[in-house]
N, C-alpha and C positions, 0 to 999 in steps of 0.2 A: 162240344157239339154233340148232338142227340139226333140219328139216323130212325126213323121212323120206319122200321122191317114190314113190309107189307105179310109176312106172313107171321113172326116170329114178335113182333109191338117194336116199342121205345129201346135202342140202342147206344153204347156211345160210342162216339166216332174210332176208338182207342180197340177195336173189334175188328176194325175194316182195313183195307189197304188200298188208296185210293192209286187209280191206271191213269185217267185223264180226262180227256175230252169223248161225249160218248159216241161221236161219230167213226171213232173204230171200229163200232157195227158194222158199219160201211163200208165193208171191204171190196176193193175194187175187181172187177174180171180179169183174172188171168189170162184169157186169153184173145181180151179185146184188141184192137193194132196199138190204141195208145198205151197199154198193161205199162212200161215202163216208166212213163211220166206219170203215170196214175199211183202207184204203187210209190213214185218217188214222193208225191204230194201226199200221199197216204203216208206216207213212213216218219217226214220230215218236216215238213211244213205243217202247224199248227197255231191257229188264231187267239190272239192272248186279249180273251174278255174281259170286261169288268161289267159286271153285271147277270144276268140270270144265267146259266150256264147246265147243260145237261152231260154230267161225270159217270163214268163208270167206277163204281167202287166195289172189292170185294172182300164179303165176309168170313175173313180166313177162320176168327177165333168163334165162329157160330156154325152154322148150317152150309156154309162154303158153297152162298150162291153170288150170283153177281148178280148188280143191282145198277139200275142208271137214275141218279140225286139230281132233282134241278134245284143247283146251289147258287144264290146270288153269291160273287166273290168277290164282292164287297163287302157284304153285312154280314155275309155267309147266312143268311136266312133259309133254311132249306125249305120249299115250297111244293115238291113232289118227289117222291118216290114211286119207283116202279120197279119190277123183275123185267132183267135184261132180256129175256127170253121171251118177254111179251113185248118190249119193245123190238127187239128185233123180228117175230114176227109181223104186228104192224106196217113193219117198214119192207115188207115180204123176203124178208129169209126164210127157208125150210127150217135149219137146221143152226 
């Protein structure tokens, strides 16, 4: 499989180390009143797709950025790439 580095071109997968699902951007408030049951569904609970799917993957053996892949994971067709850092701004993180 060939990761498509938005800054760096055509990768192969055999570079990266994939985390998961990329809604681990999403980290919840610490210090909301539900933080506990939030953080639990954050930590534990995770949806098992089949089909288009946005990954967090990272570039250990390159430029040691993270990256969020929309992978079908079925065909594993990869359809997007992005820098995690632009996507977590988008979704308004600081930092």
């Amino acid at each position: 499989m060939i990761i498509d580095h938005p800054l760096l071109g055509p990768r192969d997968v055999a570079e990266f180390i994939y985390l998961g699902d990329a809604a681990l951007i999403d980290r919840p408030d610490w210090q909301a009143e539900d933080a506990a049951d939030a953080f639990y569904e954050y930590g534990y609970l995770r949806g098992n797709i089949a089909g288009p799917m946005q990954e967090l993957w990272y570039h250990e053996q390159g430029d040691r950025s993270w990256l969020v892949v929309t992978r079908d994971t079925v065909t594993h067709e990869i359809t997007d790439v992005k820098m995690a850092r632009d996507v977590a701004r988008a979704r308004g993180r600081s930092k």
